[in-house]
C-alpha positions, -999 to +999 in steps of 0.1 A: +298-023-655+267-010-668+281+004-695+294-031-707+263-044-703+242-021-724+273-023-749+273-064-752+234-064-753+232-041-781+264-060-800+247-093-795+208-073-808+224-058-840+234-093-850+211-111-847+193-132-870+160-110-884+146-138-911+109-136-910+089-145-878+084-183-878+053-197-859+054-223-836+034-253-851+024-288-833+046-300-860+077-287-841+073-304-810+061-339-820+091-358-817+095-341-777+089-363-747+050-360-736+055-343-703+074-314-726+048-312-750+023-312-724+042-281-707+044-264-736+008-260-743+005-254-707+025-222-710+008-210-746+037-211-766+021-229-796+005-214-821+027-183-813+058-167-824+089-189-826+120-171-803+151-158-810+155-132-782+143-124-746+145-094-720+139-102-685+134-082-661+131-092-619+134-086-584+138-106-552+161-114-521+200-127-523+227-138-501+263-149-505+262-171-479+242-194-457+250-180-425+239-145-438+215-131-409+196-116-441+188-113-475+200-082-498+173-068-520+180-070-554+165-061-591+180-074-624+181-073-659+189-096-687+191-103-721+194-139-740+193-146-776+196-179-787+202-187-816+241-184-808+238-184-772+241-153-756+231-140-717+239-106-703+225-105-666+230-071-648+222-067-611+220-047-583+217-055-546+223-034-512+240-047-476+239-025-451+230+007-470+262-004-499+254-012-530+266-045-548+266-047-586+273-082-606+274-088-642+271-121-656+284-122-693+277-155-717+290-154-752+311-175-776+309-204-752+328-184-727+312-170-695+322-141-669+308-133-632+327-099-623+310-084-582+318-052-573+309-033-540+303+001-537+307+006-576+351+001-572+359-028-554+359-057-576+353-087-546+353-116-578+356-117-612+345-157-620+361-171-657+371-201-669+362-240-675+335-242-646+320-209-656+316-221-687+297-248-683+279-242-653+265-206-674+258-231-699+233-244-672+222-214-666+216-205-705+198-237-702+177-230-673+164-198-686+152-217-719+131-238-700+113-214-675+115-180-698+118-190-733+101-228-730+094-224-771+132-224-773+129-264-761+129-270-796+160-268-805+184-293-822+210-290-795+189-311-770+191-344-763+160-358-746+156-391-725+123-399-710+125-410-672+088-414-664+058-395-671+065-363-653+102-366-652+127-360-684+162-357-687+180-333-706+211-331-724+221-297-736+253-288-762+265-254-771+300-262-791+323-284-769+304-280-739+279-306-729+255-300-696+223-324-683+193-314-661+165-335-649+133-314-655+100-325-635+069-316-644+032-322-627+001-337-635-009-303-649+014-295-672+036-271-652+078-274-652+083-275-610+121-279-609+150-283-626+181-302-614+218-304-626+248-311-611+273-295-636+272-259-620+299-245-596+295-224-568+320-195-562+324-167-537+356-149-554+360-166-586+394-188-575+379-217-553+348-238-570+322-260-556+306-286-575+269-290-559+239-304-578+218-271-585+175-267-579+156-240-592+120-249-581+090-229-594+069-216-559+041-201-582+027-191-622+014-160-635+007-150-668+027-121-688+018-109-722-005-140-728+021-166-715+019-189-680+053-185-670+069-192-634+061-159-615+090-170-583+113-194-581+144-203-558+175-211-564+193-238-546+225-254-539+220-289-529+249-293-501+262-321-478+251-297-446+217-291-462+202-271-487+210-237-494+184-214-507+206-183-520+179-166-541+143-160-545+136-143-583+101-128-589+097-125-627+082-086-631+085-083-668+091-105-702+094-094-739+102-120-765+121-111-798+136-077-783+157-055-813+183-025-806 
């Protein structure tokens, strides 16, 4: 699985687009809602490089289920470029001293969740029309807390609810997704809801449940205020469950083979 990974990673690298670098202007982002603009100075992005690529790289806790006793420790990877969406998100976890791999694979419109324990037994392997559009969300997602100068693009459709609260609609060929983004008085994006992701254990049986991924703290990377840990949330009838906490360790913008 690792081997995939670094092979679709350096597939998508060695095609993308290398035109000149392109700096973010307050021209760009004059036509986006306030609280957007407002969040985009508050991270630093203008005045900066535009961006076409990202490599991520975090830790935190995970579990499958809520009535999991415990979290498994995990540490990821990922790669997004974005000009023809692509995400490539490699991790690793342990239960109870056995290791848990999963790779998450977004390209051509068309997303993949394959799990394996112990390195050879595959326990799901996720495709099909709710993994495509609830990666989608996730593409989305990681444009507005990891690549926020990606908010830019065309392929968003913005509706102002109030002054800390937008909604947005986000296309990527025939697939269509929305997320309600709220903001505070500071500037800072705080969470991020959408209710067209889909919860599987195995990849057969879906669960549509609106989705959370609030921000619990900033730091600053590489001259950028960017969430530093955030959870991630299904919204259920029974309650809330909180399935991960991510701690961003590392970011590089415009990554090449």
């Amino acid at each position: 699985m690792k081997s995939t990974y670094r092979k679709e990673v350096e597939s998508a690298l060695q095609k993308l687009n290398r035109n000149r670098e392109e700096i973010l202007t307050e021209n760009d982002i004059q036509k986006l809602p306030i609280p957007v603009q407002k969040y985009l100075h508050f991270v630093g992005v203008v005045g900066k490089p535009k961006v076409k690529s990202v490599m991520v790289k975090a830790t935190g806790q995970i579990k499958s289920n809520p009535d999991d006793s415990q979290y498994m420790n995990f540490a990821s990877e990922q790669y997004n470029i974005f000009d023809k969406p692509f995400r490539a998100f490699y991790i690793k976890a342990r239960k109870m001293g056995i290791p848990a791999i999963g790779l998450h694979l977004y390209k051509d419109i068309t997303a993949r969740m394959i799990i394996k324990i112990a390195g050879l037994f595959k326990v799901a392997d996720a495709r099909g029309p709710e993994m495509d559009k609830g990666e989608t969300v996730t593409v989305f997602n990681d444009m507005c807390f990891m690549a926020p100068a990606c908010l830019i693009d065309p392929n968003i459709e913005w509706e102002l609810i109030d002054q800390l609260t937008v909604k947005a609609c986000f296309t990527n060929g025939s697939v269509k997704i929305s997320a309600v983004l709220t903001f505070d008085e500071e500037g800072k994006l705080v969470d991020f809801v959408s209710h067209d992701r889909y919860e599987t254990a195995d990849g057969k049986i879906y669960r549509n449940y609106p989705w959370r991924t609030p921000v619990k703290e900033y730091g600053y990377f590489n001259g950028y205020h960017l969430p530093a840990k955030a959870e991630a949330i299904w919204v259920k009838p029974e309650g809330d469950f909180c399935y991960g906490i991510f701690n961003l360790n590392q970011i590089q913008y415009n990554v090449t083979v």
